[in-house]
N, C-alpha and C positions, 0 to 999 in steps of 0.2 A: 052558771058554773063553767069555770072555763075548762074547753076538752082535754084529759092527760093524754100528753104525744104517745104516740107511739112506739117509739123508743125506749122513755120512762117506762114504760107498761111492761116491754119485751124483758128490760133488766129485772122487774121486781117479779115474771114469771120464772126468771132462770135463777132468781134467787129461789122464789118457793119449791122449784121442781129438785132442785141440788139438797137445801133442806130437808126434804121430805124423808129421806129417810135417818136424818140427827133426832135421837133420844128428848123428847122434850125437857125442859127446864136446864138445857144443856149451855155453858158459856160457849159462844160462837165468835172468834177475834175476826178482823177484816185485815189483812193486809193490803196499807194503804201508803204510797209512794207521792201522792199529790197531782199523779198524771190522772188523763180523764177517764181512763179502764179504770183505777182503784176508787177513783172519786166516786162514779158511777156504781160502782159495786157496794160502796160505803153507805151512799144514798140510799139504795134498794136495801139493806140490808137493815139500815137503821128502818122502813118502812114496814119490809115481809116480817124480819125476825120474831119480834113479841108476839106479832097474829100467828103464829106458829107456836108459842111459849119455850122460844129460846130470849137466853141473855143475849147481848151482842158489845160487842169492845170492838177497838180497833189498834192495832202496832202497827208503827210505820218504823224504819230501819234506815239508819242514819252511815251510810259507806264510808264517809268521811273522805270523799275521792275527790271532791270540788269545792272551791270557797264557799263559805255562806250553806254551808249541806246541815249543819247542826240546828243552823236559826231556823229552815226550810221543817226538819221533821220535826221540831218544835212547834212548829204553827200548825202541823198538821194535826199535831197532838193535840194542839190546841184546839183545834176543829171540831175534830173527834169530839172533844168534850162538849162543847157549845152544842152536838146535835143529839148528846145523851148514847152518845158510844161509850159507856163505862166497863172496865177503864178503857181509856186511851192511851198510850205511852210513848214515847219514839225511846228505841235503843240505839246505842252506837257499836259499831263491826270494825273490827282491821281485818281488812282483805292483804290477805299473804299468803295465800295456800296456793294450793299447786295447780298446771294447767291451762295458765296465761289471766290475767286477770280478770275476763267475762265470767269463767269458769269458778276462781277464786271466791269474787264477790258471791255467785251464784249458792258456792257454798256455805258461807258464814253468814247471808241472806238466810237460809233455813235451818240453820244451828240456832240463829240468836228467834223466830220464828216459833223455835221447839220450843226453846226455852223459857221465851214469853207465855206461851200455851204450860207450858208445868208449870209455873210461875203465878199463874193467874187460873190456874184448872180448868183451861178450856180444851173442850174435847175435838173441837172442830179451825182450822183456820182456810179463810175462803182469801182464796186468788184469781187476781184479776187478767188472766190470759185471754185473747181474746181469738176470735176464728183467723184474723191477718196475723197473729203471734203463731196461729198451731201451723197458717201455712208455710211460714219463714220457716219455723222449725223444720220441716219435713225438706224443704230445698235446702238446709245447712246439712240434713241428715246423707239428701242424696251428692251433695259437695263433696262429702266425707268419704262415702263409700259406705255408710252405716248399712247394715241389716235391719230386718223386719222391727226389731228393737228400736232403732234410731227412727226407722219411718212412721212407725207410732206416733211418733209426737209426744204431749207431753198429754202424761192418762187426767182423765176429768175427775179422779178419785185416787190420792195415793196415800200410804197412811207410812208417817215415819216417824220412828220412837213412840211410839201409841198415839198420834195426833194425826187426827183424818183431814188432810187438805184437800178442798175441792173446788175445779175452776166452774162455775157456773156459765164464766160468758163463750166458752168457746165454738158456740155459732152464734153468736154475737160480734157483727163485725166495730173494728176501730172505727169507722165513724158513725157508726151507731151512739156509742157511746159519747163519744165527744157532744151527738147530737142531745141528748140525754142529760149532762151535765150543759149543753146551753139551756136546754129548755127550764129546767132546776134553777137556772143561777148561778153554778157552781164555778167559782174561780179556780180555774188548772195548770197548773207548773208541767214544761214541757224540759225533760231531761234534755241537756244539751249532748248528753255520752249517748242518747237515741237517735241521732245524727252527725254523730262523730265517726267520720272514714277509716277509722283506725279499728274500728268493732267491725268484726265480719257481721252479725246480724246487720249491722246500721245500713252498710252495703249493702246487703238485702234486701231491707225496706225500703232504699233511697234508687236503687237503680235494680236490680236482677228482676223482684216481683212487679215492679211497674213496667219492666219491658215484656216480661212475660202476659200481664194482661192486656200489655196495646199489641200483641202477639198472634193470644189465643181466645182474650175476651174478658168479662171483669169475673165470669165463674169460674175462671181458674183457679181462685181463691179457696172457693168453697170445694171445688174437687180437690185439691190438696188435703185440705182437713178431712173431705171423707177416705182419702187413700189411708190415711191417716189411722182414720175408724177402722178400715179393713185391716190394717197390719197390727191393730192394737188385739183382733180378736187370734188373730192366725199366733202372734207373739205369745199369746196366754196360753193356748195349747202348748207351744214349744218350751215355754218355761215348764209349765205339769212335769212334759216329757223331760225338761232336763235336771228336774229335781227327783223325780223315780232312777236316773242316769247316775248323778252323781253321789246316790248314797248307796248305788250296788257298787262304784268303783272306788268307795273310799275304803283303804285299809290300815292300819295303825301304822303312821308315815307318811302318807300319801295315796297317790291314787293309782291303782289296779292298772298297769299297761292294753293286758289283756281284755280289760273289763271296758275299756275305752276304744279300741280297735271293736268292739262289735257294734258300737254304734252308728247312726249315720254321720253324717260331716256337720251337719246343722245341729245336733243335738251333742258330739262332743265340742265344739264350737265356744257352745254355750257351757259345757262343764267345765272347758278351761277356764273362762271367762270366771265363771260361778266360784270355781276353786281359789281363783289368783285375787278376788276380793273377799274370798274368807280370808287370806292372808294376810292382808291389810293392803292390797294395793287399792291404790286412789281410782274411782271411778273415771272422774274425769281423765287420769292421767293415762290408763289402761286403751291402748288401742287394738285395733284389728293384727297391728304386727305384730305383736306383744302374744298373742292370742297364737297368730300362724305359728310362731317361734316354737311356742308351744305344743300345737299340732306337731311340728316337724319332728318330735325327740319322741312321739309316739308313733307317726307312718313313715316317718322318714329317716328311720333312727342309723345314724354311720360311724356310732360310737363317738358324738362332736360332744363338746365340752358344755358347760352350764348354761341354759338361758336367763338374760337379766331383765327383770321386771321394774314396776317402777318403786321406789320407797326400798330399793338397798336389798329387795329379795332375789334371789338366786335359784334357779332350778335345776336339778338334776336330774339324769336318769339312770338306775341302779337298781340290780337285783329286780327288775319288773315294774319298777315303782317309778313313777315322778314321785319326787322328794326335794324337799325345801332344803338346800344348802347348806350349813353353817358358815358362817362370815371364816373369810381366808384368814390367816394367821400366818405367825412368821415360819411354822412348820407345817404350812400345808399349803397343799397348792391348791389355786381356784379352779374349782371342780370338782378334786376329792371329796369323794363322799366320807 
């Protein structure tokens, strides 16, 4: 009998260990793209899953950004099926949201993801992020200027709209994987947008983290993703804290000036933040300025005019309150409360 690599082995442990804590008899979709992370993940998953007594399907998500993208998640679909991934499906997304178009697709990528999962009653979708995707992440994070939030990376377990996503591979590096789908057999489609110059991650992969490990060594990889781990524990406490924050400062209107001046810097930070996307501002679109702007009409207050957020909201300050704007009119001025 011939020996299963070790590779094969590593993906179908980090399937079971992610699994481990999904409800048995539960539909579990793959999210699968045709690259060798998804393919890899797909594979293990058609493996571990049943010995676990889950179902297992697989969605693959059609951008429709590049020629031939429709025929591509059709064949995956088709895959899917051929390996008793039931169902399999590929969906198609228009990317047109807001935040530049990595951002965009990124969104309507886990909209049409949710919706596959209500759709099909699965309570789990597994994604194929991999330990070199968590380290990119955390170098776009410190590019940005992000806080302990952004240097997180991206959490190994997030649940949105009721559907628990979990990355199983993320100490699992990319060629791990690739090695994994050679040993398989697995034919794998390499996204030409995953080394396109125009995409700041591609830049990252194609030149910043390879200079950084002929730099510091190839375990710069892996300490990335644990700084990673550490900011994802420090981040959790800060949210606890800034969710006991923003429901002592919220008052019918808005939010308590007062009540926000007693906190520290990192903790209303985040109640700005937390407030201005119950609002409706776009995650992606919401930055650190956005946020300061914010700050400044609570410590910095010199009687200035409304701050603008993203998605057409307006903020003011009045009577003690940050308070949401009403949209200017022909008799009133921007800023009047």
């Amino acid at each position: 009998m011939a020996r299963l690599a070790a590779q094969v082995a590593a993906t179908r442990v980090a399937v079971r260990d992610a699994l481990a804590a999904v409800r048995r008899s539960q539909l579990v979709l793959v999210a699968c793209s045709g690259g060798a992370d998804s393919m890899a993940l797909a594979q293990a998953a058609v493996f571990m899953a049943p010995r676990l007594g889950h179902r297992v399907g697989l969605v693959t998500v059609d951008h429709g950004l590049q020629p031939g993208s429709a025929e591509r998640a059709g064949a995956v679909a088709q895959w899917g099926a051929s390996v008793h991934l039931n169902p399999s499906v590929a969906v198609t997304v228009t990317v047109d949201g807001p935040g530049g178009p990595e951002a965009a697709a990124r969104d309507a990528r886990y909209t049409a993801l949710v919706a596959a999962a209500h759709e099909h009653g699965a309570s789990t979708v597994l994604l194929g992020h991999t330990l070199d995707d968590q380290a990119e992440t955390v170098l776009l994070a410190l590019a940005r200027g992000s806080g302990p939030r952004g240097l997180a990376g991206m959490p190994s377990n997030r649940k949105i709209d009721g559907v628990t996503f979990l990355r199983p591979f993320l100490d699992i590096g990319r060629d791990d994987t690739r090695k994994a789908c050679a040993a398989l057999g697995l034919q794998v489609w390499d996204d030409p947008h995953n080394a396109d110059p125009a995409y700041a991650r591609a830049r990252v992969r194609a030149t910043a983290l390879p200079a950084l490990v002929d730099a510091l060594g190839p375990g710069v990889v892996a300490n990335l993703a644990h700084t990673a781990r550490l900011a994802a524990q420090d981040a959790a406490v800060l949210e606890a804290l800034t969710a006991e924050a923003l429901a002592a400062a919220r008052r019918s209107g808005g939010l308590s000036v007062v009540a926000l001046t007693t906190q520290a810097p990192a903790v209303r930070a985040r109640v700005l933040r937390a407030w201005a996307l119950s609002l409706g501002c776009s995650p992606s679109a919401l930055s650190h300025r956005h946020v300061d702007a914010l700050d400044a009409l609570v410590t910095a207050w010199r009687g200035q005019g409304p701050t603008d957020l993203p998605g057409g909201i307006r903020i003011v300050r009045t009577m003690g309150l940050l308070r949401r704007a009403p949209p200017a009119g022909p008799n009133r001025t921007a800023g009047q409360p």
